[in-house]
Steps between C-alpha positions, in 0.01 A plus 500: 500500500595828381682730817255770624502838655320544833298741282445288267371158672210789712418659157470199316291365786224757422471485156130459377554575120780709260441735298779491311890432525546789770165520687291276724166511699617412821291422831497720785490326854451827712397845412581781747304859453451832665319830515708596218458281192221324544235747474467527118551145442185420721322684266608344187332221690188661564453593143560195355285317746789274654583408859810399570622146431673381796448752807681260765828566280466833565572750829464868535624744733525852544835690465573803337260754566424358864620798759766391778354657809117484609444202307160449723371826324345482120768639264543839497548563101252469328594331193734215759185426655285485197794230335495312831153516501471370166743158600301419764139510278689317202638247744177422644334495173703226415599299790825586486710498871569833591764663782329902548677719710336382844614141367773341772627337177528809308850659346641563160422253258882344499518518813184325647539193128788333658460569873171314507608202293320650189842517314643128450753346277416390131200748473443724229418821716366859311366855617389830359876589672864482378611390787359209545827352419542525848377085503718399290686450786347193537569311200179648373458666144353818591451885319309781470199507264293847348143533577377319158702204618378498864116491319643210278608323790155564685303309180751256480779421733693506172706766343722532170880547597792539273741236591808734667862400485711401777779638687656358775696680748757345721590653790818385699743620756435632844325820537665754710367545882146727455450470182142368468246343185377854458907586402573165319171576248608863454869414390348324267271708384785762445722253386265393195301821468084546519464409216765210504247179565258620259285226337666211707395302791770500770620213701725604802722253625824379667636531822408793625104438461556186602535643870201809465214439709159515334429846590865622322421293189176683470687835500738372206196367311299757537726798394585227165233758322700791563791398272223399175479149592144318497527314825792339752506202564636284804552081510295409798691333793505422864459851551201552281336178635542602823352878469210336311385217774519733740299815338201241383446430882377885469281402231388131570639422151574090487831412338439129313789256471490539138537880524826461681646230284455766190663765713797292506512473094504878450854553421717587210686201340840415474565625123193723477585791233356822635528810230694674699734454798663725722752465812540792800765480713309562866857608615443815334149618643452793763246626639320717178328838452345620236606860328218527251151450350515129410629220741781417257619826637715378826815509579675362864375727779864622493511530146530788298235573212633398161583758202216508254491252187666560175175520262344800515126392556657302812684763622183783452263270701808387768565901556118538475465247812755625722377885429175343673693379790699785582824310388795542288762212335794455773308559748534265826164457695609447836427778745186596246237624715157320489141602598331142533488151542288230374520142627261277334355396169495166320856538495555511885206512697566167665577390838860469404512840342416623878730287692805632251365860591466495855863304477610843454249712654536340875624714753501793241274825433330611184729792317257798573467655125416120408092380474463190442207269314516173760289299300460057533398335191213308686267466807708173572826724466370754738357233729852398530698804525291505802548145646852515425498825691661717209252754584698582754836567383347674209284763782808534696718649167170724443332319248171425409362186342215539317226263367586263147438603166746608206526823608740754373646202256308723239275750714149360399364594898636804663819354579720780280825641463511866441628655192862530538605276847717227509372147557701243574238193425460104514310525207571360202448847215648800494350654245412883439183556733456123594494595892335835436536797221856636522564208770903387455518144585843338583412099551719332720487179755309502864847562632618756288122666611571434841878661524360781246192590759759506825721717325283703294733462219628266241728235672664162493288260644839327571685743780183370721659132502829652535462661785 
């Protein structure tokens, strides 16, 4: 038998019918959708008189408009409420399960998938969201769909997919003392550009993945979007199995022996041909920062930002981006003053993301010209920043924590960054006005946050293990 790709034994899998030589109808085993983009494709239903197919293979929450304080009031804005408002009708119209904001299972959509045993290996996993790449971290085929294709999948469970390429990146070497997932996926977004990944699906790999927990291999999968690429893609393993037995206790999931026995299939062969293959030297990754509008943007925290490129339309929109952060070529970003924080997001608003905050945080006050956005990715997050008693260390370096949602990932609630201030932010997009018009966004890892919010400047994560 021919040698196969992890992708490519999960894709096959799911094949109902081809179209032709490069596209397939593939099955969908679980649809995620939100406030967002579902709306309109509920009403392609309506008008064409169609309920959806298979309702138990679908779950809804509400994320992105929801606010982050006084989540026991209705919804301030108007048009937030009216989109939340609209889930909740469409879900009950349908039977679909559905986590509102007074839920004790609600939290962004890649964030609540895999934490409640939703998200398992071998799936074929979609949402009106690029990042659902986040459960690909899994062993799980998984990407972001546009509203036509999220009605498609509603009549269906099927969708028409171009068969991507495949890359595989193998990472080796031992990372360097604080440097983190969020770093690791950044150097490599700089490394091969935004646009670098574009029409493959990535396969990470090698030693250093091999020892990420679940909640780091969703950073590096879900950020896989951010450098073109359709999805990430982890082999499930120990790890994964683990993660996944215990977050269906949450959900009273039941894992047959059969299940399990295919887990243990989904790997790439020895002598599988990917399209493309890539090696990073782990040795070489510190703790990142981005410089610009796009995450390919970063350079080491201690880095200095790169002269512009050679062709002129790269060099007009590089000179264009840092004129709209205030920054210059040469210039070294330590000691750059910042405005806000922002921990959270699909990126890192997990309970690990928290514990590598308050690592820093403990026994240490808040920079007074810092506010910060404290936000957990889920009710079950927040439930155990409490347990764990993180609240406390948090309250006693003057922060707040404030109720799950996305937040100011992209300012859908009120959650905003001024026009003009300097946010250093767990997100995962820097772009022009994605955390509020005129917002500057420099992404960096929980740590860098955390040593950025003591200091109230930009700062090495690393003198805080030195020390």
């Amino acid at each position: 038998m021919e040698p196969k790709t992890l992708f490519e034994k999960i894709w096959d899998s799911h094949v109902v019918s081809s179209i032709d030589s490069n596209t397939d109808i593939i099955y969908i085993d679980q649809h995620y959708i939100h406030e967002v983009t579902s709306p309109q494709a509920f009403e392609g239903l309506r008008k064409r008189n169609i309920k959806v197919f298979r309702p138990k293979q679908t779950l809804a929450t509400a994320d992105h408009n929801i606010p982050t304080q006084n989540q026991h009031l209705p919804i301030p804005d108007e048009i937030s409420r009216g989109q939340v408002n609209t889930l909740d009708e469409n879900c009950k119209e349908h039977g679909i399960t559905y986590f509102g904001m007074q839920h004790p299972n609600n939290g962004i959509v890649h964030v609540i998938g895999p934490e409640l045993g939703y998200t398992r290996p071998g799936m074929t996993i979609v949402c009106g969201d690029s990042h659902t790449s986040t459960h690909g971290a899994f062993g799980a085929i998984a990407f972001g769909i546009g509203t036509s294709e999220v009605e498609m999948v509603f009549a269906s469970q099927c969708i028409p997919q171009v068969r991507p390429k495949t890359m595989r990146i193998n990472l080796n070497g031992e990372t360097p003392k604080g440097v983190t997932a969020k770093d690791i996926i950044m150097y490599i977004i700089a490394e091969l550009s935004s646009g670098g990944a574009t029409g493959y699906f990535v396969e990470y790999a090698g030693q250093v993945i091999e020892k990420l927990n679940m909640e780091e291999r969703m950073t590096i999968c879900n950020m896989s979007i951010e450098m073109g690429a359709r999805g990430g893609l982890i082999a499930p393993d120990s790890v994964t199995f683990e993660y996944v037995e215990n977050a269906t206790k949450l959900s009273g999931f039941k894992i047959s022996p059969k299940e399990r026995e295919y887990w243990n299939t989904l790997k790439t062969d020895p002598g599988a041909v990917f399209d493309k293959e890539i090696g990073i030297d782990a040795t070489k990754i510190h703790p990142m920062i981005t410089y610009g509008t796009n995450p390919g943007m970063a350079i080491p925290v201690d880095g200095v930002i790169p002269n512009p490129p050679s062709s002129k339309k790269e060099k007009e929109s590089f000179l264009k981006s840092l004129d709209y952060m205030g920054f210059k070529p040469g210039m070294k970003l330590l000691g750059q003053k910042i405005d806000y924080v922002f921990l959270g997001s699909c990126t890192n608003g997990r309970i690990e993301d928290f514990r590598a905050f308050a690592s820093i945080i403990k026994g240490r006050k808040k920079a007074s010209n810092v506010t910060a956005y404290i936000v957990p990715g889920s009710k079950n997050v927040e439930e155990q920043i409490y347990s764990e008693g993180l609240d406390r260390v948090f309250n006693e370096a003057g922060f707040e924590i404030r109720q799950p949602g996305c937040s100011a990932c992209l300012a859908m609630n009120e959650d905003k960054i001024p026009a003009g201030k300097y946010a250093v932010s767990t997100s995962n997009r820097n772009f022009e006005g994605r955390q509020g018009p005129g917002a500057r966004t420099l992404l960096a890892s929980p740590l860098t946050a955390a040593a950025c919010a003591i200091t109230g400047e930009i700062v090495n994560p690393m003198q805080f293990f030195n020390n």
